[in-house]
C-alpha positions as CSV (number, residue, x, y, z in Angstrom):
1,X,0.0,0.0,0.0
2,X,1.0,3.4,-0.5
3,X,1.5,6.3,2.4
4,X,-1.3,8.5,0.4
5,X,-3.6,5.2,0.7
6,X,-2.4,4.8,3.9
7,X,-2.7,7.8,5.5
8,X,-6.4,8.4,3.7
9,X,-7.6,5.4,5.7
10,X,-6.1,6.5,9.1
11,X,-7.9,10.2,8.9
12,X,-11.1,7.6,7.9
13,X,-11.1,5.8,10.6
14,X,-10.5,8.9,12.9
15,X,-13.4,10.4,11.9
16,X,-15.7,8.0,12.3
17,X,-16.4,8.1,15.8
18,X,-16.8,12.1,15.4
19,X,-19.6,11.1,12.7
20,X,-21.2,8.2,14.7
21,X,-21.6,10.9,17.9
22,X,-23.3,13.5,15.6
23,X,-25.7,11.2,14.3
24,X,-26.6,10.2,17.9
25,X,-26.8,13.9,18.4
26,X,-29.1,14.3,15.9
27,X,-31.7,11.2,17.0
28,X,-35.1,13.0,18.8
29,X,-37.8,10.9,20.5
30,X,-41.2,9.5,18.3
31,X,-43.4,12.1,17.0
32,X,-46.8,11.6,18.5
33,X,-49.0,10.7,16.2
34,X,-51.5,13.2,14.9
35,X,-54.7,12.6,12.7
36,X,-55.8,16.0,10.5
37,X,-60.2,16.3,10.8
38,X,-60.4,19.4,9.1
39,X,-58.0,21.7,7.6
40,X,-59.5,24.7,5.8
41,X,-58.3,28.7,4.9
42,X,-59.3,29.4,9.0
43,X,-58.8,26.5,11.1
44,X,-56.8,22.9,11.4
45,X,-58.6,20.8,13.6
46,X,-56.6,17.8,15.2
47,X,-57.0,14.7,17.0
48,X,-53.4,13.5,18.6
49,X,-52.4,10.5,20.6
50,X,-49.1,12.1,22.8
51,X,-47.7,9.2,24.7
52,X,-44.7,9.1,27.1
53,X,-41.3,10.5,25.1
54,X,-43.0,11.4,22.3
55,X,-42.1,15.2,21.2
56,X,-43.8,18.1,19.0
57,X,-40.9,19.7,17.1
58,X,-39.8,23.0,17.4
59,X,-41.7,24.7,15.1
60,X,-44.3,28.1,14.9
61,X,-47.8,27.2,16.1
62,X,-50.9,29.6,15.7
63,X,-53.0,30.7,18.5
64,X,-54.5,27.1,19.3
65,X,-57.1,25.7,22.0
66,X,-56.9,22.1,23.1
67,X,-58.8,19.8,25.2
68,X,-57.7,16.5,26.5
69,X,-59.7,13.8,25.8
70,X,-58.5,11.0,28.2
71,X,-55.5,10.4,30.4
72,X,-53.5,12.8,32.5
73,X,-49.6,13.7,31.6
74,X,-46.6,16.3,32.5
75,X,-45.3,17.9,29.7
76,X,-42.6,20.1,29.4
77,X,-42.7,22.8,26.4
78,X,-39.6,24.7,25.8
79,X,-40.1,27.6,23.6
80,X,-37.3,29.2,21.1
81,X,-35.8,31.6,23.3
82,X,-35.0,29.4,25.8
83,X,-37.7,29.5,28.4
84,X,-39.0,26.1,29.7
85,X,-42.5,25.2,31.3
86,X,-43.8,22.4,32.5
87,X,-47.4,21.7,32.4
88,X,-50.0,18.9,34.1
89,X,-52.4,17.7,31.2
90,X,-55.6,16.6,32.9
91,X,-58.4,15.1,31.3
92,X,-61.5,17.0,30.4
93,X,-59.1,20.3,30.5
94,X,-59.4,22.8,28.1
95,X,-55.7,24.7,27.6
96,X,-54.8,27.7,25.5
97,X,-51.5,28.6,23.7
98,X,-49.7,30.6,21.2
99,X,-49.3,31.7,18.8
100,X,-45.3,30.2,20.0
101,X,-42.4,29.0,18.6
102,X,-42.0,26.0,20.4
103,X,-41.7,22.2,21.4
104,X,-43.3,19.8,23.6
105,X,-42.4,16.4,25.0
106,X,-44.5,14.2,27.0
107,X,-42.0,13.8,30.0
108,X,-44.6,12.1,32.3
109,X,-45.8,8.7,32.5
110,X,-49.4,8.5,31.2
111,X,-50.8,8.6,27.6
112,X,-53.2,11.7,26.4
113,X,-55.4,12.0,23.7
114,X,-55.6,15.4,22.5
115,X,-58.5,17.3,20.9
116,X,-57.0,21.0,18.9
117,X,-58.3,23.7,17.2
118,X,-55.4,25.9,15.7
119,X,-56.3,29.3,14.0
120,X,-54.5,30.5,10.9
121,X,-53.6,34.1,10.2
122,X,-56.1,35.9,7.4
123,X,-54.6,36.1,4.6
């Protein structure tokens, strides 16, 4: 073998661990799994099932309402500059957010089923 060939696989095999790390790095928990009912010029209407680890990403939201349909859950929300909340999901509450730039993660034990209404800005 030649030192070129040589010393290409070396810096190779040095690098793969760095690579290996970043795609670790990269890995998020599930997305919960959302079903659209209605999605028009005004409104998206969703029915989600959010169940321990899963994760919204980080992403702008409208002004949205949502009521939990069964279970009870902690979630923590962490919002784009920084901030970090933690709410208790009961079921049968209705909750309010937005419009937000942010993420959520089901961090608690139980499973939720999640009823929203989202507004979208007039065009």
């Amino acid at each position: 073998m030649g030192k070129p060939l040589v010393l290409a696989i070396l810096l190779a095999l040095a690098a793969a661990p760095a690579l290996a790390q970043d795609k670790k790095a990269e890995k998020k928990g599930p997305i919960r799994a959302q079903k659209i009912l209605l999605d028009n010029d005004r409104v998206r209407v969703t029915e989600s099932v959010f169940k321990p680890g899963d994760e919204n990403p980080m992403e702008p939201r409208g002004y949205r309402i949502g009521r939990v349909l069964k279970g009870n859950t902690t979630v923590e929300r962490r919002h784009a500059n920084g901030k970090v909340e933690k709410i208790e999901w009961k079921e049968g509450r209705v909750y309010e957010a937005g419009p937000d730039n942010a993420s959520a993660k089901n961090i608690g034990k139980g499973e939720v089923v999640l009823y929203t209404v989202t507004l979208k800005q007039a065009k």
